[in-house]
Every structure is written in structure tokens, then in C-alpha cells.
C-alpha positions as CSV (number, residue, x, y, z in Angstrom):
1,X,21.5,3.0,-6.3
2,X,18.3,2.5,-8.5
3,X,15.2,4.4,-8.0
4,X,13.6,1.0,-7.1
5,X,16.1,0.7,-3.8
6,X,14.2,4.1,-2.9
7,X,11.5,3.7,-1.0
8,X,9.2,6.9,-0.2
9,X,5.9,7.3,2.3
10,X,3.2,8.4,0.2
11,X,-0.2,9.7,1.9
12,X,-3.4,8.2,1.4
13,X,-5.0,9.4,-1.6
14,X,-1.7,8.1,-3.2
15,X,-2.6,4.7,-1.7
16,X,-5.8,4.7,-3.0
17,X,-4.8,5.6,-6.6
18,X,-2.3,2.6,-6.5
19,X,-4.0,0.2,-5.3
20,X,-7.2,1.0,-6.6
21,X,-9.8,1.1,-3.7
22,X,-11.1,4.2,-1.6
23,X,-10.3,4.9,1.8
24,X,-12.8,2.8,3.4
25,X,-11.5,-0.4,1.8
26,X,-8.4,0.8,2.3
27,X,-8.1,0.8,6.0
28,X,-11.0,-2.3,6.0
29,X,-8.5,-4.1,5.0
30,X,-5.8,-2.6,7.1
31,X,-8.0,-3.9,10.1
32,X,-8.2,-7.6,8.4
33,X,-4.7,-7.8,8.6
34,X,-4.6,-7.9,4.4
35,X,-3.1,-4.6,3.7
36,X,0.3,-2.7,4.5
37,X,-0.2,-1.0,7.9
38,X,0.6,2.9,7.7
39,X,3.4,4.3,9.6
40,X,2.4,6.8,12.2
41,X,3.6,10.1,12.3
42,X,2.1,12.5,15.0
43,X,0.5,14.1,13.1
44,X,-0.6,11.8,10.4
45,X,0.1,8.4,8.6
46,X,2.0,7.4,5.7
47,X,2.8,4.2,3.4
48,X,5.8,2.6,2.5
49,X,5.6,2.8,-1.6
50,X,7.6,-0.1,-2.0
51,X,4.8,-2.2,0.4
52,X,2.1,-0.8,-1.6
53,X,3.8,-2.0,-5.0
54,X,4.6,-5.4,-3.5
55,X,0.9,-6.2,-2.2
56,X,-0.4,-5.0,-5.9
57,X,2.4,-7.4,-7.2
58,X,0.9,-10.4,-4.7
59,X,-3.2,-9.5,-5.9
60,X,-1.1,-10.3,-9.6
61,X,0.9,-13.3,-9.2
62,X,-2.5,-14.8,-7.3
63,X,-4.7,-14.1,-10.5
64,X,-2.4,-15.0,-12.7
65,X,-2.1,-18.5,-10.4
66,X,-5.7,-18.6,-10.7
């Protein structure tokens, strides 16, 4: 198995820093449908890494298709 099979929930602060926007953007876009929705956990929410990663890859491929 390869680490990029692996898929980890990272918190928000982590989110921000990959995907490059603050908190506010973050879960404005969450609410616009245009962003990985967190997975709840009681006490908290989480990301799916690997979700993250993909929807940087997408903002990419769509300026490179630009």
C-alpha cells in the first residue's frame, strides 16, 4: 500500500493551509456546494485529505484549461 491509498481527516487549519483560503471562505464555499463537506464527529469536524488534494488538483487542471 502507498501512502497515497491513505487517506487521513485533517482539521481545519490544515484545510486552510492546503487549499489556501481562511476559514470563512472555506466553509462559504462549503455552503455553495464547491468545496469537500467535513465529516462530523461529535465533537468536531474533519476533512478527508485525499478530497482536499483532489479539489486543489480540479482549481489546476481548470487553469491550466483556461
Amino acid at each position: 500500500m502507498t501512502d497515497q491509498n491513505i487517506d487521513i481527516l485533517i482539521k481545519l487549519p490544515e484545510v486552510c493551509r492546503q487549499a489556501g483560503f481562511g476559514k470563512s471562505a472555506i466553509y462559504a464555499m462549503i455552503k455553495a456546494g464547491t468545496f469537500p463537506e467535513p465529516i462530523k464527529l461529535g465533537y468536531g469536524s474533519r476533512w478527508s485529505q485525499q478530497e482536499v488534494q483532489a479539489w486543489v488538483r480540479e482549481l489546476r487542471l481548470r487553469r491550466v484549461a483556461a
